[in-house]
C-alpha positions as CSV (number, residue, x, y, z in Angstrom):
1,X,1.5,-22.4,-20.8
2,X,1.0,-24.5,-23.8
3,X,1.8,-24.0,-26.8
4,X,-1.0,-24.9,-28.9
5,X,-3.1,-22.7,-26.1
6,X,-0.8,-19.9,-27.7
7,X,-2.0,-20.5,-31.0
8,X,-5.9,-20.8,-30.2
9,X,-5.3,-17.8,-28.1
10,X,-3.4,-15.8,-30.6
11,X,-5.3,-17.0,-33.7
12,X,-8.8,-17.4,-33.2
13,X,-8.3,-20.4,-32.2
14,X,-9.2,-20.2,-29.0
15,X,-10.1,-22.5,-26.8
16,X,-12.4,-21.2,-23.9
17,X,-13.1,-24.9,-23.0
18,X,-14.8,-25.5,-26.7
19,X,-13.9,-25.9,-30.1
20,X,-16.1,-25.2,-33.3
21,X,-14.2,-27.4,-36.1
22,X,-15.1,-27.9,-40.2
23,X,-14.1,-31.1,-41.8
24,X,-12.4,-28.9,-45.0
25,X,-10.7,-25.7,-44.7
26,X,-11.9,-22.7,-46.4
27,X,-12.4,-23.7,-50.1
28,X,-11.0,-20.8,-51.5
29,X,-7.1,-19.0,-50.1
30,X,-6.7,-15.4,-50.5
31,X,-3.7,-13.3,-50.5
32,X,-3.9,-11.7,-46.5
33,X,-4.0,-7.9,-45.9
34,X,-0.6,-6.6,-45.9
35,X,-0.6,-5.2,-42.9
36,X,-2.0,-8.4,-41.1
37,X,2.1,-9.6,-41.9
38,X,4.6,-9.0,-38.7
39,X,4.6,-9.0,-35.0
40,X,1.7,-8.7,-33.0
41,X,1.5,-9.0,-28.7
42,X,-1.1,-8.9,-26.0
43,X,-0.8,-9.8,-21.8
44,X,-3.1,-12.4,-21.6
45,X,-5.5,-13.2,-18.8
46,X,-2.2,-15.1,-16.5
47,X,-0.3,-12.0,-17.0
48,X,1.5,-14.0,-19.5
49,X,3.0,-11.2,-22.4
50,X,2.2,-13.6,-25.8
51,X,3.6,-12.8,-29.2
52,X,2.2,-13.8,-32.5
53,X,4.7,-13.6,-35.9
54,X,2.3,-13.8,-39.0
55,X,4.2,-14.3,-42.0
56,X,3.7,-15.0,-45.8
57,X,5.3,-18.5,-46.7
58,X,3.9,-19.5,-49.8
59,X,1.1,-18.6,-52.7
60,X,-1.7,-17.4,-50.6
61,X,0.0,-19.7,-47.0
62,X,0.8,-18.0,-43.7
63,X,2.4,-19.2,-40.7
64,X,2.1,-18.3,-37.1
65,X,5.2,-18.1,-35.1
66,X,3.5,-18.1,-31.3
67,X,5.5,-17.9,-28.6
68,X,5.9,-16.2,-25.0
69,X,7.7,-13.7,-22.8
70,X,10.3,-13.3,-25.9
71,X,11.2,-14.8,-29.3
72,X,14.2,-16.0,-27.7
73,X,11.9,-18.5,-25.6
74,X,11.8,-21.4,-27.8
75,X,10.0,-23.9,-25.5
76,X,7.0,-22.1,-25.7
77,X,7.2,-21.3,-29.4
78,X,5.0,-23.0,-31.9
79,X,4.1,-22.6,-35.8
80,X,0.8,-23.4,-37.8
81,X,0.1,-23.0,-41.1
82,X,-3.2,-21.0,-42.1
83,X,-5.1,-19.3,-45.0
84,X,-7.4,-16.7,-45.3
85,X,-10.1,-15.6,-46.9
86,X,-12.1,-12.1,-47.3
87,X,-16.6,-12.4,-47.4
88,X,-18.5,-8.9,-47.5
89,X,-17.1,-7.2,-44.4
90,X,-15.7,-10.0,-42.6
91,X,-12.1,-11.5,-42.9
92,X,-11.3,-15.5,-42.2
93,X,-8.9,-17.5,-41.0
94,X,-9.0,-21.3,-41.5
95,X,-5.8,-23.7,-40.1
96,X,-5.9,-27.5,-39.5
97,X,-6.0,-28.6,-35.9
98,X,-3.5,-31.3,-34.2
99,X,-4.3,-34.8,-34.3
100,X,-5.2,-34.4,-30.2
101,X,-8.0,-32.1,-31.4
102,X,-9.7,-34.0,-34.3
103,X,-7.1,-33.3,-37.1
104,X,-9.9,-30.8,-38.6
105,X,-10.0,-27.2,-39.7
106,X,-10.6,-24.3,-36.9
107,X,-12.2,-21.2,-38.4
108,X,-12.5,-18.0,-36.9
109,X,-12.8,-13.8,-37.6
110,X,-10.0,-10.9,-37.3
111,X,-10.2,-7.5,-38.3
112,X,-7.8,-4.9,-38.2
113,X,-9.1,-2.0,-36.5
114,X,-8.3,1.8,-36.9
115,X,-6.1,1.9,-34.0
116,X,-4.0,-0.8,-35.2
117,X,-5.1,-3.6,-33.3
118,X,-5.6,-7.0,-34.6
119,X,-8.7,-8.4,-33.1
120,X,-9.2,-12.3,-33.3
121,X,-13.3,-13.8,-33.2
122,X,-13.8,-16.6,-32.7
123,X,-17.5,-19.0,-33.3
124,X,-19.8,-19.0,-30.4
125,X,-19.7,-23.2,-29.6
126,X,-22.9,-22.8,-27.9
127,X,-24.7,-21.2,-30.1
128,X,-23.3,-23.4,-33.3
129,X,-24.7,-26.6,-31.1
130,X,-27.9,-25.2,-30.8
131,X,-28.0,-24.8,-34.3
132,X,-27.1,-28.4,-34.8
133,X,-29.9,-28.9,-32.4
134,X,-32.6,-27.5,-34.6
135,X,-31.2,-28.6,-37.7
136,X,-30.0,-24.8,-39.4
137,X,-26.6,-26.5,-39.7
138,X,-25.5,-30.2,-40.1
139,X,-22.6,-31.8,-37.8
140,X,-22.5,-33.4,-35.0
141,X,-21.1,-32.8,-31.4
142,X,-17.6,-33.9,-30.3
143,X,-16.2,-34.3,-27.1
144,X,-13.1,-32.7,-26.6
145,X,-10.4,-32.8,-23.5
146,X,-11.5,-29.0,-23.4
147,X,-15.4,-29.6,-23.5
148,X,-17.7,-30.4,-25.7
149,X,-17.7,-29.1,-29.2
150,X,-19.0,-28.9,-32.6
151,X,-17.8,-30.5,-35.6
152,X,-19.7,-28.8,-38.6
153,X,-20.5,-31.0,-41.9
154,X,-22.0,-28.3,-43.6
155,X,-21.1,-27.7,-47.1
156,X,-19.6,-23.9,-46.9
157,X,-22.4,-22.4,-48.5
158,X,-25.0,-23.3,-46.4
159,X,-21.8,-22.1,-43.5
160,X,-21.5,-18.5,-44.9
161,X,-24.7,-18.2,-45.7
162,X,-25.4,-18.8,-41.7
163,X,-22.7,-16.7,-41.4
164,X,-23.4,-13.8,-43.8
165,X,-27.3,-13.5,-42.2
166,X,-27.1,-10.3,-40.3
167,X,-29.5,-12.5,-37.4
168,X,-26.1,-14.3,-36.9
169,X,-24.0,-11.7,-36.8
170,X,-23.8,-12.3,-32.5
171,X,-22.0,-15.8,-33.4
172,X,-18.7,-14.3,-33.0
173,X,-17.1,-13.6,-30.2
174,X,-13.9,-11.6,-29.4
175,X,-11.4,-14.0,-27.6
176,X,-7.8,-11.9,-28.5
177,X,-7.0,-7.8,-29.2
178,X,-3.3,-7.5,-30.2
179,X,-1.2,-4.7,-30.6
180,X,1.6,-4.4,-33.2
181,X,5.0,-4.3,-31.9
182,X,6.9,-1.8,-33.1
183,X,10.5,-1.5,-34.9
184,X,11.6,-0.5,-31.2
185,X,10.6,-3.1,-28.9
């Protein structure tokens, strides 16, 4: 596997054969819910058990330790840098993509749900090209070893604002559901 499919995996940052991208990261860092800090895991669709170590590393800067099978495994293990930030009901996550990808900022949803789960959204590619299409958002569509995607120009007003329509609210989809792993694992 990987390790940068880890990441997309883990963080929202998936990549289901597309990529949604922003030419800035979120303008504005917040501190991250408390409990989104520690270790999360989920089997993914290979059977592959993935783990995802979210910690604080500076003022309002989180890393993402993503590894497989153990946190022994160092060949599959992998760091990014992210930020988050916290509109009406939704939570974001913004991190910069590797040169390979663009070198541009993914963006994509979590919540923690009430049985401890982190769940990781992430934008429907389709749907944001289509929206290119008819002019609701500016950008422009990039090809990707993955598929084509969408690179959005959009200031981020005119993004949330998409965002924050309740019409949109289908725009993102779950890719991830983690667990926490507890003190005993």
């Amino acid at each position: 596997m990987k390790p940068w499919r880890l990441l997309i995996l883990g963080m929202a940052l998936a990549l289901q054969g597309c990529l949604v991208s922003f030419q800035e990261p979120l303008p504005q860092a917040e501190r991250a819910p408390v409990h989104l800090l520690g270790v999360w895991t989920r089997v993914d669709d290979w059977g592959d058990k993935l783990f995802l170590d979210l910690r604080r590393v500076g003022n309002n800067q989180y890393r993402a330790l993503a590894y497989v099978g153990s946190p022994k495994n160092t060949q599959t293990r992998e760091q990014y840098n992210f930020i988050v930030s916290h509109r009406g009901s939704r939570w974001y996550l913004s991190a910069g993509l590797p040169k390979t990808l663009g070198g541009n900022f993914v963006l994509a949803g979590f919540e923690l749900n009430k049985k401890d789960e982190l769940v990781i959204f992430n934008l429907d590619v389709d749907r944001l090209l289509q929206e290119l299409e008819m002019g609701n958002l500016s950008g422009e569509l990039v090809e990707t070893p993955h598929g084509d995607g969408a690179l959005i120009t959009a200031e981020w007003d005119k993004v949330f604002a998409y965002l924050d329509d309740p019409a949109n609210a289908d725009v993102f989809i779950e890719v991830a559901r983690y667990e926490r792993v507890s003190s005993a694992e």
